[in-house]
N, C-alpha and C positions, 0 to 999 in steps of 0.2 A: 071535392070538386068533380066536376063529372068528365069523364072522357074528351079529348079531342083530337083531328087529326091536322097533321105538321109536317113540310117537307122537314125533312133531315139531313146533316152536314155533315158526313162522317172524316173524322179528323184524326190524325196521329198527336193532336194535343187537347190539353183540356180545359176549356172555360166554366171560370166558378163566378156564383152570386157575386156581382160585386166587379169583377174583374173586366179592363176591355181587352180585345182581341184586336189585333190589325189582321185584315185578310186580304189576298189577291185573287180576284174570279175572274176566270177564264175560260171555263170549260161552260158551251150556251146551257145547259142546265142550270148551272146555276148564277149563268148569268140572269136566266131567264126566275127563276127563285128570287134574287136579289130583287129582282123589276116590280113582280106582285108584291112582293114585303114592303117595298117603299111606298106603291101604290095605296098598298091597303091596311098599311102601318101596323104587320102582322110580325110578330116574332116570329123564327124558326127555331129549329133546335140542334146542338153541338153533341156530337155524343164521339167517345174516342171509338175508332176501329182496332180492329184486331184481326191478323190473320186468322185464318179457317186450314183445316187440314186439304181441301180440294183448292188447287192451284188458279190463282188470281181471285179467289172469293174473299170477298172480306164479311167480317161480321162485327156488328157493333156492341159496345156492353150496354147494359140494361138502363143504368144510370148516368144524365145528361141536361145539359143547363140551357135554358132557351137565351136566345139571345137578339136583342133590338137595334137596328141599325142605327149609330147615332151620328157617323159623320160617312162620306165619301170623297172620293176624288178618283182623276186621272191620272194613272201616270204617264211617263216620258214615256214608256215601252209601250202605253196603247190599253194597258190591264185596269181594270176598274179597281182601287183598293176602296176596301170598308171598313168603317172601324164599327166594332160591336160592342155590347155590354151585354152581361151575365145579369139573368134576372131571378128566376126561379128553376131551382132544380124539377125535373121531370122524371117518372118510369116509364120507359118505350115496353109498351104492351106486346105489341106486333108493328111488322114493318112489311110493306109491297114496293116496287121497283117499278116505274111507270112506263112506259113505251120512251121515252125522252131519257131514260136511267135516273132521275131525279126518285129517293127517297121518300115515301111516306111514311110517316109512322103514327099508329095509335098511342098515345101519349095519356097520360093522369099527374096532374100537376103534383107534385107533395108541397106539403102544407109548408110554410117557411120555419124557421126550426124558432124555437122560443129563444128570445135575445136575453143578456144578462151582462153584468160584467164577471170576468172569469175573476177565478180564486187568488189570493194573495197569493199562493205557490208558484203561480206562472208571472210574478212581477217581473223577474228579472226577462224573460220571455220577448214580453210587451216591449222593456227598456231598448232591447234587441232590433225589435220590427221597428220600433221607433228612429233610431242610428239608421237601421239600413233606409227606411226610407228615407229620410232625413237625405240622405247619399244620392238614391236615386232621383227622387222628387215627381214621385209618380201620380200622387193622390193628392187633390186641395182638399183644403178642408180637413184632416185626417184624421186631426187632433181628435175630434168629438168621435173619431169611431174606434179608438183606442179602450174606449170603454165598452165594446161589442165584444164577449167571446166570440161570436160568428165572426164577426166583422176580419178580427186576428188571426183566427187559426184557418181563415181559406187568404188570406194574406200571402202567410207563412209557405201554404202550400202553393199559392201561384209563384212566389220568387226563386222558392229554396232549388236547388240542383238536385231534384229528386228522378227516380224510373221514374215512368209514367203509369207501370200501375201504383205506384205509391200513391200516387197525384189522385188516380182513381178510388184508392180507398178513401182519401178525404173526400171528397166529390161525394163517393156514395155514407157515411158515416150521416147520421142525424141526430148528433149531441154535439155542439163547439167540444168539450168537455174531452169527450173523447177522444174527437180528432186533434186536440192540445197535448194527448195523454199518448198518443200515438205518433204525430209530431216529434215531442223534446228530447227520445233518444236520437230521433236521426240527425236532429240542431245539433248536440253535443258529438256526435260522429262526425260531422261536417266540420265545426270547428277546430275539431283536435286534429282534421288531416288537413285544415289548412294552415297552422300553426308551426 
């Protein structure tokens, strides 16, 4: 796909395909972001930040999920919340900072990864996301996406109590496969300190 350009959201969290985000905007940058996006039914894009060695600088990582405003509201305090969804992963080529501080960045969509159902080995896996969700009741529908390696293993990494750059290595990984294979020690680390 060919290049294009995107305001950008630099966030301390990370939005994956698939996943919604609640957000509060406040600051007129991006309020003023929000306003075109809805206007012109444009995605933007979520990419985590990360401190810089020069003081108050932030810099973002390379890899970063666009994402589509699907509901809104006001709150009681005045703040516009949004809720978003995760559509396709992106690489941020370059980025410029506008006179307003609102983010641009040159963006190349990557291709969405090839879907499958994952291996017999990760059933017990599945069983897992299945209970937790089950618990939460986050997803309608869910059932038929149980059969998606993708679908599971950015799941897994939006709930589980992982850093955040862990959360990034899934985010940036392009085989379900992999990031299932990179996932299952930290599940079974998770579960044996909370037992």
């Amino acid at each position: 796909m060919s290049d294009q350009r995107i305001p950008i959201f630099p966030l301390r969290t990370i939005l994956f395909p698939g996943s919604k985000l609640p957000l509060r905007i406040f600051e007129p940058r991006y309020l003023d972001m929000v306003s075109a996006c809805m206007r012109s039914k444009r995605e933007f894009g979520i990419a985590l930040s990360r401190k810089v060695p020069q003081p108050g600088m932030l810099e973002t990582y390379t890899t970063g999920t666009l994402a589509t405003i699907i509901d809104w509201n006001q709150g009681n305090d005045g703040l516009l919340g949004i809720t978003v969804l995760g559509t396709n992963k992106f690489e941020l080529l370059s980025m410029i900072k506008q006179e307003d501080g609102l983010n641009i960045g040159e963006i190349k969509i990557i291709e969405r990864e090839e879907d499958f159902k994952a291996p017999p080995n990760f059933d017990n896996m599945i069983s897992l996301l299945e209970a937790i969700l089950d618990d939460l009741d986050l997803y309608e529908d869910r059932e038929k996406f149980f059969e998606s390696a993708s679908w599971v293993s950015f799941r897994f990494a939006e709930i589980l109590p992982l850093k955040i750059e862990d959360k990034q290595k899934c985010l940036e990984f392009d085989d379900p496969i992999l990031r299932l294979n990179f996932l299952e020690p930290l599940i079974k680390l998770i579960r044996e300190k909370s037992q």
